[in-house]
C-alpha positions as CSV (number, residue, x, y, z in Angstrom):
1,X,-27.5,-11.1,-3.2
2,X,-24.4,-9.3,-2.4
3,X,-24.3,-5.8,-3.4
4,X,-21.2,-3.9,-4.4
5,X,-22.4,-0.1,-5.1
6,X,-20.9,2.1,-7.7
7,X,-16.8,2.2,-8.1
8,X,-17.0,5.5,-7.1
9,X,-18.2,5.4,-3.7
10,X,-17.8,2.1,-2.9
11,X,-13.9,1.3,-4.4
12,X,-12.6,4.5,-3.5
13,X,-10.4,2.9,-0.5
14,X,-8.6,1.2,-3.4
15,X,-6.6,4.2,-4.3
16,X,-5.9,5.4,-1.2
17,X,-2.7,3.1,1.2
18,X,-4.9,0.9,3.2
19,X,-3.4,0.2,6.6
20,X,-6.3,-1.9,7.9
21,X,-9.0,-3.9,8.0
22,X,-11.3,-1.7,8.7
23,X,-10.5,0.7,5.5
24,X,-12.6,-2.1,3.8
25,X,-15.3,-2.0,4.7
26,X,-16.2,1.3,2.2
27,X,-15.7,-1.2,-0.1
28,X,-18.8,-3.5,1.4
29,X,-22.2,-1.8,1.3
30,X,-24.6,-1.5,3.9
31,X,-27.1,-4.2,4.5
32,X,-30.3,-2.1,4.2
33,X,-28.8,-0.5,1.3
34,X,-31.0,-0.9,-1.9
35,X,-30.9,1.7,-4.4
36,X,-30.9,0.6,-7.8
37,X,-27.0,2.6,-8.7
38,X,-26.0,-1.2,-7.2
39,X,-24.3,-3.8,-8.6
40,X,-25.9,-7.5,-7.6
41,X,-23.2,-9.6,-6.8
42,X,-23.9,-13.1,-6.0
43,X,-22.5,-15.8,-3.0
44,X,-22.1,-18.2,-5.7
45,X,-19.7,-15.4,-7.3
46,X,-18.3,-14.2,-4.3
47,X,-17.3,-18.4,-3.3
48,X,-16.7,-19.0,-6.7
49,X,-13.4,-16.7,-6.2
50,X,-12.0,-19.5,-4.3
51,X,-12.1,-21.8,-7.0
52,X,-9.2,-20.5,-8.3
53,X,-6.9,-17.7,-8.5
54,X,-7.7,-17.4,-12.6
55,X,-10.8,-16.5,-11.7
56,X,-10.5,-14.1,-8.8
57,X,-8.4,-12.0,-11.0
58,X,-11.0,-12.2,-14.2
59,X,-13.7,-11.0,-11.9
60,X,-13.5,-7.2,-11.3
61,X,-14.9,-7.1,-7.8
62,X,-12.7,-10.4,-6.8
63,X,-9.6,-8.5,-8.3
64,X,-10.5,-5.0,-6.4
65,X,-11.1,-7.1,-2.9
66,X,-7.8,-9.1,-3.7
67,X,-6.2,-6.0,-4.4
68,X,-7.7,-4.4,-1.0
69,X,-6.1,-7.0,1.1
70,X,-3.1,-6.7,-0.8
71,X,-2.7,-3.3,0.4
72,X,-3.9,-4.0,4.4
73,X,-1.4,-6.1,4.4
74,X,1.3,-3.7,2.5
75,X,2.4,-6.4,0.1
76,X,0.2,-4.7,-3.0
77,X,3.4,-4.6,-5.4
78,X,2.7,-8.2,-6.9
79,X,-0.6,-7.4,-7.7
80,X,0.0,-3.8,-8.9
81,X,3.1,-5.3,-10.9
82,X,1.3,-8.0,-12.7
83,X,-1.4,-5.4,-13.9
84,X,0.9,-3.4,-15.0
85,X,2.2,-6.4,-17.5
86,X,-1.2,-6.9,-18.1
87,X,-1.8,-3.5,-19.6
88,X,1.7,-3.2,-21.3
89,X,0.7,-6.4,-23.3
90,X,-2.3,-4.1,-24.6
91,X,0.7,-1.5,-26.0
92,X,0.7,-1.3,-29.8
93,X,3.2,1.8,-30.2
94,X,6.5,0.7,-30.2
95,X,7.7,4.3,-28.9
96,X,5.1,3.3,-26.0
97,X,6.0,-0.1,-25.3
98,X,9.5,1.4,-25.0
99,X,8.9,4.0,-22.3
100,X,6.1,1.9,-20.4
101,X,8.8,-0.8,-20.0
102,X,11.1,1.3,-18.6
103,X,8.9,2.5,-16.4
104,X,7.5,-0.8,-15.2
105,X,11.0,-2.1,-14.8
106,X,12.3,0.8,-12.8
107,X,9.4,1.0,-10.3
108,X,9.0,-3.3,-10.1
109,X,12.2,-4.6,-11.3
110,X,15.1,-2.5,-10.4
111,X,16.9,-2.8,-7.3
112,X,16.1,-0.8,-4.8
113,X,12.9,0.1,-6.8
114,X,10.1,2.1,-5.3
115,X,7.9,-1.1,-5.3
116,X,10.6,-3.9,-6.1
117,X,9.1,-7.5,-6.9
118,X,10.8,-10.2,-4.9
119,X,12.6,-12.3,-7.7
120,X,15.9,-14.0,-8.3
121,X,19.3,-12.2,-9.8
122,X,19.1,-14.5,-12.7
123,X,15.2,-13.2,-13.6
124,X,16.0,-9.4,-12.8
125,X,19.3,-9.9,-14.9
126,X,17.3,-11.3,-18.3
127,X,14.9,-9.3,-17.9
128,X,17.2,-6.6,-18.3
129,X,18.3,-7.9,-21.4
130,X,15.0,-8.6,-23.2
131,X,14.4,-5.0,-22.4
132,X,16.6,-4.0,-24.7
133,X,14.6,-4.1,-27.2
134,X,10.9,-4.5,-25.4
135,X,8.0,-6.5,-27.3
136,X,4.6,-7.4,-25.6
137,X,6.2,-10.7,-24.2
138,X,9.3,-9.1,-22.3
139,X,7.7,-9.0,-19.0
140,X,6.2,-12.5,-19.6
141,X,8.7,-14.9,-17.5
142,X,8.8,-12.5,-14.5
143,X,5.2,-12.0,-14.6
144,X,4.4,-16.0,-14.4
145,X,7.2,-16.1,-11.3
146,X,5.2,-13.2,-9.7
147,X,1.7,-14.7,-10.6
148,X,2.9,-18.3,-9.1
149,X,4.4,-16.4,-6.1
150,X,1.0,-14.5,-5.5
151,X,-1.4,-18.0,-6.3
152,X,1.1,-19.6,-3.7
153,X,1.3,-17.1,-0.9
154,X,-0.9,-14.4,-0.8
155,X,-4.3,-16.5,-2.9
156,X,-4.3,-19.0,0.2
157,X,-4.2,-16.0,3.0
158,X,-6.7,-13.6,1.2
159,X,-8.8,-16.8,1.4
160,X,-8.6,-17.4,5.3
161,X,-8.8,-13.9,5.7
162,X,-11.5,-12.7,8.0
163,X,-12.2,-10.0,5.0
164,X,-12.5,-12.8,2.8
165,X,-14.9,-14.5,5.1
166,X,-16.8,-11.4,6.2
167,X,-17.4,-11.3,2.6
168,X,-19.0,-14.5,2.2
169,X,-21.3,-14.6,5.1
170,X,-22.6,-11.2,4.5
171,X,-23.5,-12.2,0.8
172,X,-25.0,-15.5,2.1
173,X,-26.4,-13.6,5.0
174,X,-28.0,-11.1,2.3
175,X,-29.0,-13.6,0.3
176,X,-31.0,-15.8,3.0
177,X,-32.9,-12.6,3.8
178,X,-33.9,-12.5,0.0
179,X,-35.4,-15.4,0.0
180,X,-37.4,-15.3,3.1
């Protein structure tokens, strides 16, 4: 088994600007660590996030590692773009759909934005538009480009990555020992 240890002490890297590699490896336990605050994490799971992007995203350690290797590589903006969709979906209030989208559109949309997605004129232009008066689907059509762009590009590097592979050896590493 693979162990991921509490959020807390393990996943705090995620919120901090990871420059490196090396910030990760808070986020991979030790291997003589065994107290029962840990979360067992398969190698099936941990492989099964190569199966396909859906499901490293569903999973909340494949989305948190995805999301660390986002950040080593200083591209996190898709990622942290299309979770922010994610949760604006969740928005009942209409006053609060209204100020999230604007907030999601000037820190991922807007030109020159603090964390500007890469998309087309046409795309920044509509969505624009639709935002004039937001629903839980205005985000929708930039989020799939965005989604598509991330399943494309960064999906097939996380997956060559030597984090990514680290990360499967040490849980089939871990998991031989187990059963010896």
């Amino acid at each position: 088994m693979f162990r991921f240890c509490t959020m807390k002490t393990r996943l705090g890297c995620l919120s901090k600007k990871s420059d490196s590699y090396n910030d990760f490896s808070e986020f991979l336990p030790p291997a003589h660590e065994t107290t029962a605050r840990c979360l067992k994490l398969s190698t099936d799971e941990v492989v099964r996030w190569s199966e396909s992007f859906d499901h490293l995203l569903s999973h909340k350690y494949g989305l948190a590692a995805f999301r660390t290797f986002l950040k080593s590589e200083f591209s996190d903006e898709n990622i942290e773009f299309w979770m922010a969709c994610e949760e604006y979906k969740k928005i009942k209030s209409s006053t609060k759909l209204v100020s999230k989208a604007n907030k999601i559109f000037k820190e991922f949309i807007e030109v020159q934005s603090p964390r500007e997605v890469n998309i087309d004129y046409r795309t920044r232009e509509k969505t624009k538009q639709i935002l004039a008066d937001p629903s839980p689907t205005s985000f929708d059509e930039v989020q799939g480009k965005i989604y598509s762009l991330m399943e494309k590009d960064s999906y097939p590097r996380f997956l060559r990555s030597k984090m990514y592979q680290d990360m499967v050896n040490r849980a089939h590493a871990q998991g031989q020992r187990r059963s010896v």
